[in-house]
N, C-alpha and C positions, 0 to 999 in steps of 0.2 A: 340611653344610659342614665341611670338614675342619681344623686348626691349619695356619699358614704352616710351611712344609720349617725344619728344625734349630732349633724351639721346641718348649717339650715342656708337655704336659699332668702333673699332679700328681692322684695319685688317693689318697681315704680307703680305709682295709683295712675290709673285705677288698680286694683289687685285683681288677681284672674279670677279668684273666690275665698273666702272668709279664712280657711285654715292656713293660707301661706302667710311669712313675716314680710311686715312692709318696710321697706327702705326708710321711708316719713319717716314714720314711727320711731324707728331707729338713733335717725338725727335726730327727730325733738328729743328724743334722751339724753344728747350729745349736747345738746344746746343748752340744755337747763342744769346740766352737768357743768359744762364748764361755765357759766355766766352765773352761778351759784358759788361755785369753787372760786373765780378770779375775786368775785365782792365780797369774799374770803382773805383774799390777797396770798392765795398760793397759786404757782405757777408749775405751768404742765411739764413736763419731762415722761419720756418715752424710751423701749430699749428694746433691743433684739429679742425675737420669738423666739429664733432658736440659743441655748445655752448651755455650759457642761453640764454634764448629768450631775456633776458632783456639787452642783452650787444645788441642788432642793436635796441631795441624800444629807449632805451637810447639816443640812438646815430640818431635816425630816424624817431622817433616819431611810433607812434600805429597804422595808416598808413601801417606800412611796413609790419603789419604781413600777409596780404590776399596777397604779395608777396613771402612769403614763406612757404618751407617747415619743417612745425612748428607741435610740438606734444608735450603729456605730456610722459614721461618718465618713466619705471618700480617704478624710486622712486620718483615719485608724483612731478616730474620737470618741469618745462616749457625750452622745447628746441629745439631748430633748426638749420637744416644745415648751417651752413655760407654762406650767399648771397655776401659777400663780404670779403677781407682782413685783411680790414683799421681799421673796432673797436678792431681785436684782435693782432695787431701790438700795439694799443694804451692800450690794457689790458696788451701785454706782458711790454707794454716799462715801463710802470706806477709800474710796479712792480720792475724792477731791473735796471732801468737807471741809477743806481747809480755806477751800476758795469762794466758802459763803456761810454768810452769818447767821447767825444761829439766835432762833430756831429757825431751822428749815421747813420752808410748808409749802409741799410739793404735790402734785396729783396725776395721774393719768389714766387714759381709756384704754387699757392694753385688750386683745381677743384672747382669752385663756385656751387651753385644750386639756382636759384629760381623760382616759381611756374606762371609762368604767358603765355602770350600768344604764341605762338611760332609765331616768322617771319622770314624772309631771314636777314640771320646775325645773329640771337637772338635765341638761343635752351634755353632747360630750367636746362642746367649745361652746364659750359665751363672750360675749364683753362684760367690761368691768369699768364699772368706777370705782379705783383706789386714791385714797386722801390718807396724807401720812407727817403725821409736826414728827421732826427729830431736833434732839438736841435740847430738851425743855422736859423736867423730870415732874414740875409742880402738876398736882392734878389740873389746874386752869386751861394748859395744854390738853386732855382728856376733855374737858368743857368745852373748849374753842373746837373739838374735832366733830364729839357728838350733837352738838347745835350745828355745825357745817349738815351732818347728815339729816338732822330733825328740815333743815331750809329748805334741803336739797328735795326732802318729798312733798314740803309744803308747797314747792316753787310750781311741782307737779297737778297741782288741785288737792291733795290729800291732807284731811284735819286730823287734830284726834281722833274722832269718831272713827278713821279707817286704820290710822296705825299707831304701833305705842314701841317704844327704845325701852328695852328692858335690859338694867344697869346689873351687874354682879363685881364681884370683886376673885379672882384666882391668892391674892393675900390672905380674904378669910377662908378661901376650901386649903389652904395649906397650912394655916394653923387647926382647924378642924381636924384636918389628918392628922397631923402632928401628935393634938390631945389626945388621939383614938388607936395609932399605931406607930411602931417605931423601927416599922420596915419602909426606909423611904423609897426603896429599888421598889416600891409597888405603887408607891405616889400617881403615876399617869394609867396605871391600872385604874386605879381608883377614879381621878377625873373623868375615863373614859365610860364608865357606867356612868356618872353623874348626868355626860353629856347628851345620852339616849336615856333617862328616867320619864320622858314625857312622850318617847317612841317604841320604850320596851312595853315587854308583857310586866306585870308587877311582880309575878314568881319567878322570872328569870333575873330581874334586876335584885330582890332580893337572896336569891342563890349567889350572887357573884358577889355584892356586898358581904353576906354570909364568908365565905371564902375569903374576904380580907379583913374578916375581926368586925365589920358593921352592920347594925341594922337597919331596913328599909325606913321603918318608924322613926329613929332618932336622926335618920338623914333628913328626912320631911320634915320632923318638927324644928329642924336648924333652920332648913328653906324657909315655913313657913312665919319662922319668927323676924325673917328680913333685917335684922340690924344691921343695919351701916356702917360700914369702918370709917373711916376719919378721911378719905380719899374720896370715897364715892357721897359722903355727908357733904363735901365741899364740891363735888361735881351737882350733884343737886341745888344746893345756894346759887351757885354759877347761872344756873339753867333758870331759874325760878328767876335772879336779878334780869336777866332778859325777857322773861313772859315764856319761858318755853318750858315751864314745870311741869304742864298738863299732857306733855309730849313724853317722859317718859317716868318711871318709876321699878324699883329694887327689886328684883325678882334674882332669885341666888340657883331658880333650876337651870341658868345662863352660865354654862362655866369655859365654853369652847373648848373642841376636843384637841387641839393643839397644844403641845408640848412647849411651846416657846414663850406663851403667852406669861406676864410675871405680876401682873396690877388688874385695873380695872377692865371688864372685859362687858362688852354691849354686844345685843341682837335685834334688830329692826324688825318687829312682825304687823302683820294686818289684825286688826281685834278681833276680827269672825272666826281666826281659823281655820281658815279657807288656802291657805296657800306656806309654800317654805317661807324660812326666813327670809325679809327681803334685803337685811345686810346685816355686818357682822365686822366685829373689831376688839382689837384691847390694844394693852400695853406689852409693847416687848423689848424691854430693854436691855438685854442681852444678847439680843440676833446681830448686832451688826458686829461687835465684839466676836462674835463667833463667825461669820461669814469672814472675816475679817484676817483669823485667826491671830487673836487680841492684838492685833496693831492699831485699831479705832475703838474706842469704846464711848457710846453715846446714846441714850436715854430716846424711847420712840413709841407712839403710838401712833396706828392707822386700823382703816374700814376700807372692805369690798363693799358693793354694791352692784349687783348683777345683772343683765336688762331680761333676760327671762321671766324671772318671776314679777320684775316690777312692770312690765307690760304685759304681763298677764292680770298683775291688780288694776293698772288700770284700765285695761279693755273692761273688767268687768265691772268697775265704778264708773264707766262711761265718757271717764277721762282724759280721753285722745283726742285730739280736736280732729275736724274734718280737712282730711289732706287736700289739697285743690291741686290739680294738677296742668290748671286752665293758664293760656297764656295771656301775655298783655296782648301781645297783635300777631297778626297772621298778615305777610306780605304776598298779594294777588298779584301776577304778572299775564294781564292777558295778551299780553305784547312780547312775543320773543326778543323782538327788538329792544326791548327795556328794562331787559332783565342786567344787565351794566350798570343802570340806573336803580335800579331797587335795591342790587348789594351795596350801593351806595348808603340809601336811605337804611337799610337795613343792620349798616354796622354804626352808624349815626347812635340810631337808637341804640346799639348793646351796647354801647361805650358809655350811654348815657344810662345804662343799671337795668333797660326793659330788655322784657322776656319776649324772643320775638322769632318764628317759624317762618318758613316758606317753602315751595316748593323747589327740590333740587334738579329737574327736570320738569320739560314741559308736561302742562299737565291743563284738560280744556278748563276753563272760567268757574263754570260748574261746579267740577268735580273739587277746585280748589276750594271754592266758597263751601262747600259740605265738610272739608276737611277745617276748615275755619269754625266752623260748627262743631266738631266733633271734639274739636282743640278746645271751646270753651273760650276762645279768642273774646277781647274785650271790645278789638278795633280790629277794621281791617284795610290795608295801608297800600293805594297803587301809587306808580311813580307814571308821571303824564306829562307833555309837554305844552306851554302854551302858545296861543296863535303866535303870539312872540319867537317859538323857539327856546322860552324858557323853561328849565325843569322845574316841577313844584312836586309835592305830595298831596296825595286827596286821602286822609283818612276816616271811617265813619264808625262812630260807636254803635255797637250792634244789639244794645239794648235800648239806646235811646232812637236809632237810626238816625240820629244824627249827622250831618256829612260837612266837614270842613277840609280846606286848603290852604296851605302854607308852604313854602319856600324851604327847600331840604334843610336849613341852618334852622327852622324854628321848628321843626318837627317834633324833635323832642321834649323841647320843652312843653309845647302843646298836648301832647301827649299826655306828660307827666301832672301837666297844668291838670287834664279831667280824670286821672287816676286819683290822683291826691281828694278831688275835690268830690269821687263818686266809687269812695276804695269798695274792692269787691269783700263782698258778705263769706 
């Protein structure tokens, strides 16, 4: 039986062969996710997969639902897997923001799902890193989020040279519009061509402009002219006072095709163009007021960050480190009789933090020692008695074949003593 099409299996290293995803892999993204996000000083918060259908049409219009994976429920519900983060950040905040101080600077690794086509970079569930300040309207907030995200890929091995935060603003495409038409009921028409001018054909993207009073030329020549509004002027200063101005720059073909979005809006790309966006964010400070249905009204900006594409850039910048899958020690019982005595030694050590296998059944000397091998065991650790009667541990490192003995109470520190002092490569 094989996994449903654009889900993906997670495999422990070794991996069976090159095309499956590795579990590693997975958590080092996890890792540097959050240990980027806390020296941030936002804390994690998390929330049910499943959710009413009505908290993303809310939030996305009726539209969204032939993108999800949406069903009625034992008890006559309308619900679906979360396609995204963002409404249920703005259902949690709307409910108990009153019970934390503002700004709020919250994040989480939630597994997305939605139902739609599969392509290179796009499955149909991912993880996410979302990062979200609410309650903080000044651009500085906008600054603190996209330096959060500029860290998060440096934290990864990635310089400028691989990617670049490209700033827009949804303020200047709405007075744009504005100066150009004065049908606003067509205003997200309008974004939504902006948002594919760099995926379309140039005569379709001009036809549909045509159709709302603009033309192709006088779009580009606004893009191309980059002026900065007074928002994204001071998220620039912000970025530059920390050293991180080289990280991103104004580029106005960035408008995201989201409706909600109301300020500064950012897209994380790699500079070869080689791969999707690898994250994506603005300002929206009207969705919680709306999820809410205006009982909260509070000022927000957050980013996805997806692990698909970004381990896809960095398998191919080479920037995965070597997963080891190798143990500290491997416990040999060639004595059935001592095997009482090795669980012993053997919870010694996991108490004490090391990574330590044995055999669950008997199993001859041998065979155990090749599994000790194949394990990548550092040590390998029998429990023996001596002419005394007393129990001790003989452990030997199997690189240096070195062989020592101590007394079950020192074992681990012995242990740890020649880990520390010969850490593996």
């Amino acid at each position: 039986m094989e996994r449903l099409p654009g889900f993906r299996d997670f495999y422990p290293h070794p991996l069976p062969h090159q095309d499956v995803w590795s579990a590693a892999a997975r958590n080092h993204l996890f890792d540097r996710w959050r240990s980027v996000a806390h020296a941030y000083g936002f804390h994690e918060y998390d929330g049910p997969p499943l959710e009413p259908l009505e908290l993303f049409t809310t939030k996305s219009g009726e539209e969204i639902v032939d993108q999800l994976y949406c069903f009625e429920d034992k008890g006559k519900r309308s619900v679906a897997l979360r396609p995204e983060m963002t409404p249920t950040l703005a259902r949690m905040v709307a409910v108990h923001e009153r019970n934390y101080k503002k700004p709020i600077k919250w994040f989480a690794i939630p597994q997305l799902f939605r139902y739609e086509r599969q392509q290179k970079g796009r499955l149909r569930e991912h993880f996410q890193l979302n990062a979200d300040i609410v309650g903080e309207a000044d651009p500085a907030a906008d600054a603190e989020l996209i330096a959060l995200l500029i860290d998060t890929l440096r934290s990864l091995g990635l310089t400028s040279e691989d990617f670049v935060v490209r700033l827009s603003s949804r303020q200047a495409w709405q007075r744009y519009f504005a100066e150009h038409c004065q049908d606003e009921a067509r205003a997200y028409e309008f974004y939504q061509v902006i948002d594919k001018l760099e995926r379309e054909d140039p005569a379709v993207s001009e036809t549909k402009l045509q159709a709302l009073g603009f033309s192709l030329d006088a779009v580009r020549a606004f893009i191309d002219a980059g002026k900065p509004t007074p928002e994204l002027q001071s998220v620039i200063e912000n970025l530059a006072a920390r050293g991180l101005a080289e990280f991103a720059r104004i580029d106005y073909n960035v408008i995201r095709g989201l409706a909600y979005y109301t300020g500064v809006v950012f897209e994380a790309f790699d500079q070869k163009g080689e791969f999707r966006a690898i994250a994506g964010g603005g300002r929206y400070d009207g969705l919680i007021k709306l999820i809410s249905g205006g009982k909260t009204d509070l000022p927000a900006i957050g980013f996805g960050m997806g692990d698909v594409v970004l381990l896809e850039l960095l398998q191919k910048r080479n920037l995965l480190p070597a997963f080891d899958s190798r143990l500290d020690v491997f416990c040999i019982i060639e004595d059935e009789a001592r095997r009482a005595d090795t669980l012993r030694l053997i919870q010694l050590m996991r108490d004490a933090g090391i990574t330590v296998d044995f055999p669950m059944v008997s199993m001859k000397p041998d065979k155990q020692f090749k599994r000790a091998l194949e394990s990548k065991a550092r040590f390998t650790v029998r429990a023996e008695r001596t002419a005394e009667g007393q129990m001790q541990a003989r452990f030997k490192n199997l690189e240096t074949r070195v062989e020592e003995a101590t007394p079950p109470e020192g074992l681990a520190a012995a242990v740890v003593r020649v880990l520390r002092a010969n850490p593996a490569v």
